[in-house]
N, C-alpha and C positions, 0 to 999 in steps of 0.2 A: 504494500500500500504506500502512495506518496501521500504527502503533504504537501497544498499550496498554499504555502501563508506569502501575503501581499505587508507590509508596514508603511505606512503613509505617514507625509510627512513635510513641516510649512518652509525645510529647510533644504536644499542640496546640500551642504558640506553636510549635515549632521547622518543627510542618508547614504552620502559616500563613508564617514568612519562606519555607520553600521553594516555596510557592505563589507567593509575589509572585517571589522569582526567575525563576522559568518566567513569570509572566506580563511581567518584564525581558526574559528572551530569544526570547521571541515577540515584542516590541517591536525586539527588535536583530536579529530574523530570521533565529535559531540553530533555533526551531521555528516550523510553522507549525501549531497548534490546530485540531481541530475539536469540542474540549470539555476543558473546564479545572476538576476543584473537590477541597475539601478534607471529607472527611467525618472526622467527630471522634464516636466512641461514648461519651458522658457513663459518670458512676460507674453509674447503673442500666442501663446496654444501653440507651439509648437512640441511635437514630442521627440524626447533623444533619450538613445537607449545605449547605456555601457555596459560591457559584460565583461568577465576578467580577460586581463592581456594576451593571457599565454591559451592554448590549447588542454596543456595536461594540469592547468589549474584545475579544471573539473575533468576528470577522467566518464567519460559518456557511451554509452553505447548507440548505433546508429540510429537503434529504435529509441530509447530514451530522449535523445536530441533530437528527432523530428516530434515525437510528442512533446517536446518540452518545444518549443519553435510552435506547433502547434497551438498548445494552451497559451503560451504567451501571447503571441499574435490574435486568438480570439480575446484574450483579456482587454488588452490594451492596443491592439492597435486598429479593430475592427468594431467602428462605433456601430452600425447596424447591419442586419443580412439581406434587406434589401435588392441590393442588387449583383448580390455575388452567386459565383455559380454552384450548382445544383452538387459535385462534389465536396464543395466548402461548408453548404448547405449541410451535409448529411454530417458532415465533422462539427460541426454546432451542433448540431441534433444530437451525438453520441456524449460531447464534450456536458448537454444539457441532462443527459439521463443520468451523468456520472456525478452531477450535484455542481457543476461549473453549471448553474440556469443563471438565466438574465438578472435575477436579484442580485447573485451574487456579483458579475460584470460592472452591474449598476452601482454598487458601493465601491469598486475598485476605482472608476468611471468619477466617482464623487470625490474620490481621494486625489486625484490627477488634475486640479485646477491650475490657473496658473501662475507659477513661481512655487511649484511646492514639486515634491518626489517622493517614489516610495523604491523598496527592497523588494524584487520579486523574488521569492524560493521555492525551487520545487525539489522536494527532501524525499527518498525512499527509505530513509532511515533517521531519526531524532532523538538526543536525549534531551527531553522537553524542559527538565530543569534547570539543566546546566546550561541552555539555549537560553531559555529564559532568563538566565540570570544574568550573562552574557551582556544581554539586549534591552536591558532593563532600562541604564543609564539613558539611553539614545530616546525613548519614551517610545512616541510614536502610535499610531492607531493603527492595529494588527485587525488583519482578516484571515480568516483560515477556513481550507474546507480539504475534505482526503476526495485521493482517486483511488479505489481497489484496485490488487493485482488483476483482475478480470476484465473491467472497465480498462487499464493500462492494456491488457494485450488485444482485447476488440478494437479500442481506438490505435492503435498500431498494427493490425490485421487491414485497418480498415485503412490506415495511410498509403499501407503499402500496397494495396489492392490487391487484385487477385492473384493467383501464384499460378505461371505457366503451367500450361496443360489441364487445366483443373474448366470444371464449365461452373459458369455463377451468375 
């Protein structure tokens, strides 16, 4: 099971030190990451998204970082479905059955005004106290919701569509 917990926040510098913390306790093996970044809404709505420098900061597997690219991008970068296509559609759709629904979009959405930032993390592994206590200082308005292993390999079944030779 992951966890995606969102922490918002009225500051950039304060949500960049709480990025590097997480990415301390991913190093002290408090979390284990399958997607790690800071997105900051400048003064015009504009949104910028940073993720660690390096590659083997977060060690990923192909499927975890397309789900994780996935979730993020429905989070935060796709304000409605509108008019996107009917694949994307269906990845909203599973991302929706797996507890990522529009309420929760909408509170992330609400966090991302502008001049402010938050911490996106999606955790397959957490030790909630020592996270927590970690992340205390930095304050912040946390959201959180899980994906189940199950819900994880549908929406990654489903990225990766169907598998040659197979009729579907």
């Amino acid at each position: 099971m992951s966890e995606l917990i969102v922490i918002g926040y009225d500051d950039h510098a304060v949500a960049t030190k709480a990025f590097r913390a997480v990415q301390k306790l991913r190093a002290d093996h408090v979390v284990e990451l399958n997607g790690l970044a800071v997105v900051r809404v400048d003064e015009d709505g504009d949104t910028h998204v940073d993720t660690p420098a390096r590659q083997e900061e977060i060690a990923v597997s192909a499927t975890a970082g397309a789900l994780w690219g996935m979730v993020f991008g429905i989070l935060i970068l796709t304000p409605g479905i509108g008019v996107l296509g009917a694949a994307l559609g269906g990845l909203i759709g599973k991302l929706m059955q797996m507890g990522v629904d529009s309420g929760f979009r909408k509170k992330v959405s609400d966090l991302l005004v502008p001049g402010s930032a938050a911490v996106v993390i999606m955790a397959s592994k957490i030790t909630e106290d020592r996270f927590a206590a970690a992340l205390e200082p930095f304050g912040g308005t946390v959201l959180k919701t899980s994906l189940s292993d199950e819900s994880e390999r549908e929406l990654a079944e489903q990225l990766a569509g169907p598998t040659p030779g197979t009729s579907g």
